[in-house]
N, C-alpha and C positions, 0 to 999 in steps of 0.2 A: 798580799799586802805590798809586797815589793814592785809588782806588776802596776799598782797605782800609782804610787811615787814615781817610777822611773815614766811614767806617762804625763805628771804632771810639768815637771819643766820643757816635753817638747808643747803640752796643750799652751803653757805661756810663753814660749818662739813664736808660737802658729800666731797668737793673738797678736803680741807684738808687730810679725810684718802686715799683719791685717791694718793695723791702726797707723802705721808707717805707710802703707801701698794709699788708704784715704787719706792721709796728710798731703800725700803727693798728689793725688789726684783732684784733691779742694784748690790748693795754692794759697798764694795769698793777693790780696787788693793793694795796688799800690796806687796811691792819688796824685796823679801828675801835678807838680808844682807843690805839692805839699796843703800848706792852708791858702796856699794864693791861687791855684787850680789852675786850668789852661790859660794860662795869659802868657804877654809879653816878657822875655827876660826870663822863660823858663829852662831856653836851652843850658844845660848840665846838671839839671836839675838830676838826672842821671847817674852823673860820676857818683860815685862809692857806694852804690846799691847791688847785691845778691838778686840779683832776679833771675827766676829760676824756668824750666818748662812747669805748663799749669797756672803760673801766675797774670794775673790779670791786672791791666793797665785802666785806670779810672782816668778817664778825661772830664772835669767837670767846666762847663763856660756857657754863656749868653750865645745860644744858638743863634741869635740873630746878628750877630755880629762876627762869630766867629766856625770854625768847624775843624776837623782832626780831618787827613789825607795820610793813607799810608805809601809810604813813595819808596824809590830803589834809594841805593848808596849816594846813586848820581843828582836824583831828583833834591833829595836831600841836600849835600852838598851846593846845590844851583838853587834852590829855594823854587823848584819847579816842577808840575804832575805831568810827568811824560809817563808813558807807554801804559798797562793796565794798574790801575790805582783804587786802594778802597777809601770812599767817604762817608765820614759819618757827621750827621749834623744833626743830633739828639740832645747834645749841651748835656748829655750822663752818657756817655760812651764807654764799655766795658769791652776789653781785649782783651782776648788769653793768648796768650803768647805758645808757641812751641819751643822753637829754639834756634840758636844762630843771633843776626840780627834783625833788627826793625827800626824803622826812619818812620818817623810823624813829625809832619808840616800842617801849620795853618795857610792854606790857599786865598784866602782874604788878602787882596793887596801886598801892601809889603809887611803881613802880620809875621812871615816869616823871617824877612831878612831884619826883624822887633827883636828875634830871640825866640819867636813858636815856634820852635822845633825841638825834640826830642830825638836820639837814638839809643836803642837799649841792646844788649849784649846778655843772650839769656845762655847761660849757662847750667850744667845739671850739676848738684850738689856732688860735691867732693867729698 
């Protein structure tokens, strides 16, 4: 009887990092711009969020007018798609982030130098 009990608080460790290791591996949705979505005046939309590796960046907007470019530090900065860049122009754009940074600009005229830009600083839980 002793043999069971002493097995059961490692079977619920075991479950624990099981259910820990899918929490990290799901993430979580973060909807750019909140309830106003990818529009103008988003930039810092950012500042004070946890964003983690796994987490996924929702871009919602009028594909037909606008689109997500994932750009360097520089591009970013310069409101400009230099050297290899990803675009997406779905108007429900889902990014899973790794980790480090990430720059998204709106390449529409000057939808960028509006405030469509984002930069996010994905960090691993502490």
């Amino acid at each position: 009887m002793a043999r069971g009990s002493a097995a059961a608080p490692g079977l619920l460790l075991a479950l624990c990092c099981a259910a820990a290791a899918i929490a990290v591996v799901h993430g979580e949705d973060w909807a750019v711009g909140d309830n106003k979505g990818w529009s103008f005046g988003v930039a810092g939309w950012e500042n004070g969020k946890r964003i983690q590796p796994g987490d996924k960046l929702v871009f919602k907007y009028d594909a037909k007018i606008h689109n997500v470019v994932e750009v360097d530090r520089a591009g970013y900065g310069g409101c400009t798609v230099t050297g290899p860049s990803k675009l997406y122009n779905s108007g429900d754009d889902r990014i899973k982030l790794a980790g480090g940074e990430a720059f998204f600009i709106c390449s529409i005229r000057d939808h960028c130098t509006a405030g469509m830009k984002v930069k996010v600083a994905v960090t691993a839980n502490a």
